[in-house]
N, C-alpha and C positions, 0 to 999 in steps of 0.2 A: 762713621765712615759709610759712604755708600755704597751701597756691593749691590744692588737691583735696580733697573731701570724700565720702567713699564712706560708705554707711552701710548694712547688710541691713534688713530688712524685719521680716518677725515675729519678738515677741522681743526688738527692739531699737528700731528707731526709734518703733513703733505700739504702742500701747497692747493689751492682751490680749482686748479689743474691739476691734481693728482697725481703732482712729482715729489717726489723725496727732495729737501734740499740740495743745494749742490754741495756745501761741509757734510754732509749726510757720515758720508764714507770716512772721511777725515776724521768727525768724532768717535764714530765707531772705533777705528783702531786705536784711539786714548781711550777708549773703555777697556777694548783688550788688551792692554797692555797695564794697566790698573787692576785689574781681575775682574774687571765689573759687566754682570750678565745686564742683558738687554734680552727687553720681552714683547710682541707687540699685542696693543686688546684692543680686537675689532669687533663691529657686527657685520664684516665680512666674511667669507666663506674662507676657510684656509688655503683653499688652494688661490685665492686673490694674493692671500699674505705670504704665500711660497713665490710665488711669480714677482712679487714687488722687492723681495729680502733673499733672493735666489742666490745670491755668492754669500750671503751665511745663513744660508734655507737650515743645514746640518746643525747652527754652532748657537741657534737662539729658540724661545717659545712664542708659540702660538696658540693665544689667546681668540677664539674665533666664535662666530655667531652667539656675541655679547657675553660668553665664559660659559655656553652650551657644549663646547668643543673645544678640551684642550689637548695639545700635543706638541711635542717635543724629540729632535731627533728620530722624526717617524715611527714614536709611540703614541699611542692613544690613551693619553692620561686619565680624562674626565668625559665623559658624555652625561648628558642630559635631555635625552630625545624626547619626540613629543605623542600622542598617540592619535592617528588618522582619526582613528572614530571621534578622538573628542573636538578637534579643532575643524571636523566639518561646517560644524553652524559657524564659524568664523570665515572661513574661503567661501559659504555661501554670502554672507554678507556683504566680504570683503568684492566677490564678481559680480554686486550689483551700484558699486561707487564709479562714479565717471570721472573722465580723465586721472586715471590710475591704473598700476597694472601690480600686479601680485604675484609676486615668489615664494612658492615653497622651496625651502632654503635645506636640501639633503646632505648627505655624509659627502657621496660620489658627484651630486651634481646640484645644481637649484632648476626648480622647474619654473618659468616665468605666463606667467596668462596676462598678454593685452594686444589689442590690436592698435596698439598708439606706436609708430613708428618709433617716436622721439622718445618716448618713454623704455621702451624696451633697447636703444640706445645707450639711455642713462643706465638700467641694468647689466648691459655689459659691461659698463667698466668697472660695477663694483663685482661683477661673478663673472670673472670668465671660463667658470665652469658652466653653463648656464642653458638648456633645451627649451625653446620657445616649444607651450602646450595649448590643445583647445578644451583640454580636461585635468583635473587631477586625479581620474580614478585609476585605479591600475597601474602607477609606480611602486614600483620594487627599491624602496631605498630611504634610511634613516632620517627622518626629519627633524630638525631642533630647532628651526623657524619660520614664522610668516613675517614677512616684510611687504611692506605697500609702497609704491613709488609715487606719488602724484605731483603733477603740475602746481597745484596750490599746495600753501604753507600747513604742514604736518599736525605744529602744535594746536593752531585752530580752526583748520577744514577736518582732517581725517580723525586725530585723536578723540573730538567728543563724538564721535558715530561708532567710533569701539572699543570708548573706555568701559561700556559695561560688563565686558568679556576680562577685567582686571582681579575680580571676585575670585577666579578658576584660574589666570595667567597671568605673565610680565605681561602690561603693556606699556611702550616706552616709545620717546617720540627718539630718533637718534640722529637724526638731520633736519635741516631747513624742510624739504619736501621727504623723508623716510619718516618711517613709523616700523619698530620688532614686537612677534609677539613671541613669547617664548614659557617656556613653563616656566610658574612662578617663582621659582626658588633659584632661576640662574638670574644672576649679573655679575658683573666686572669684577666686585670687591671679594665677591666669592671666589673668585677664579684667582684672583690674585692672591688670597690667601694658600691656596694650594700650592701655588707655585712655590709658595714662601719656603712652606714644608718640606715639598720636596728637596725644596735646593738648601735649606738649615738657613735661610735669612727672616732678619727680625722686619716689622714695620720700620724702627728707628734705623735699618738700613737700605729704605726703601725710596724710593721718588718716583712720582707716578703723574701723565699727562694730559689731560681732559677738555674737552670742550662741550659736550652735549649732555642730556638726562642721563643717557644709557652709562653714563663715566660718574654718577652720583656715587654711587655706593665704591667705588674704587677709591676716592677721597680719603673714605675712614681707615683705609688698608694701609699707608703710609703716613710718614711724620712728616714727610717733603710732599705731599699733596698742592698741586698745580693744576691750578684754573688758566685757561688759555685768555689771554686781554680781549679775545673775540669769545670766548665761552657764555653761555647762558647763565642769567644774573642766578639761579639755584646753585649753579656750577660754581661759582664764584662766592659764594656766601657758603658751601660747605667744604671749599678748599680753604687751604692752612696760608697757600699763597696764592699770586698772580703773576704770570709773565710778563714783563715789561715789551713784549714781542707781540703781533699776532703769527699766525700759521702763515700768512703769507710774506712772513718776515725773520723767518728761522728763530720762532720763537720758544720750539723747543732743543731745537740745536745748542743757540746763543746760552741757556740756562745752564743746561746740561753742559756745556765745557767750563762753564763757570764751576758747577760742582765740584766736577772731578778734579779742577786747579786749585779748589780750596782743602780738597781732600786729601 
């Protein structure tokens, strides 16, 4: 039986416009009425995932900056912060890539550096917590990621200029143009295990929703492990299945009611 629903964010559950389906709500309430929790796992900032899930902001988990930041019911489960000093040589690096702009990614807010209109654009709508900077020194506030935004394709403009920084950190491409870096010990699968714990569920009552690298390691966390029909061929080779949907086709919706009808 399924008793946990984990599902990632862009790319998979939302639309390529960054709507929730329109069954969205409808399934929802067949999960609560089944007993079955719902969780969500981004590499966005929680307060994006409180704003998008705001009428059951109270009743579900928050999986957030890639399982650096869990919380639930407005407790603070898990952190996994990162330390200024060390991820300096990376924001230096990261402020000399063009057409890109860079978020440090805090508890209270993300700090964003670029003078690209359009770019700093696309970051707000994944942080709308978000202070446009022309420095990073002298913030007061918990950081658990650096994320890159660029106009070119993540996996092969940004990622080989700082996968050398994977030695000491996560680096992870997590969208078409996104790239996370996060200390090395957080991802998704980890995060999801915690959940597990806390809540007394097994893998084998798990089902979990992916489309990008950063959703690799969430795979191995469930027995119902879901590769998005648009996910990245890794993503698809270390899930158990594949949705017959993509995200712009309520491909996690459509499964997901199929579950809980089989259940």
């Amino acid at each position: 039986m399924i008793k946990l629903i984990v599902s990632d964010i862009d790319g998979t559950l939302v639309t390529n416009d960054k709507k929730l389906p329109k069954r969205f709500w409808e399934v929802v309430k067949m999960m609560q009425e089944k007993g079955v929790r719902f969780c969500a796992a981004s590499g966005r900032q929680v307060q994006s995932l409180e704003v998008l899930f705001k009428p059951i902001a109270n009743e579900i988990g928050f999986i957030s900056e890639n399982g650096a930041f869990i919380k639930y019911k407005n407790n603070e489960l898990h952190l996994e912060p990162l330390s200024f000093k060390a991820i300096t040589p990376i924001l230096e690096t990261c402020k000399k890539m063009e057409n890109t702009g860079v978020v440090l990614c805090g508890k209270d807010s993300a700090y964003a550096l670029t003078e690209d209109k359009s770019i700093y654009e696309e970051i707000e709508l994944h942080y709308p917590a978000v202070e446009k900077i022309t420095d990073f020194q002298n913030i007061n506030d918990t950081f658990f990621k650096i994320t890159v935004c660029s106009k070119k394709t993540s996996k092969t403009n940004i990622y080989p200029m700082l996968k050398h920084f994977s030695s000491d950190f996560k680096v992870v491409v997590s969208g078409e143009h996104w790239l996370d870096i996060t200390q090395k010990s957080v991802n998704k699968g980890k995060a999801v295990k915690i959940i597990q714990h806390l809540w007394g569920i097994r893998p084998e009552e798990t089902a979990v929703f992916g489309d990008q690298l950063n959703d690799l390691e969430m795979m191995a966390a469930a027995k119902y492990s879901f590769a998005m029909k648009n996910a990245q061929p890794e993503v698809k080779q270390a899930a158990n299945f594949i949705t017959e949907y993509d995200n712009n086709n309520e491909g996690v919706i459509k499964k997901v009611a199929e579950l809980l009808n089989n259940f």
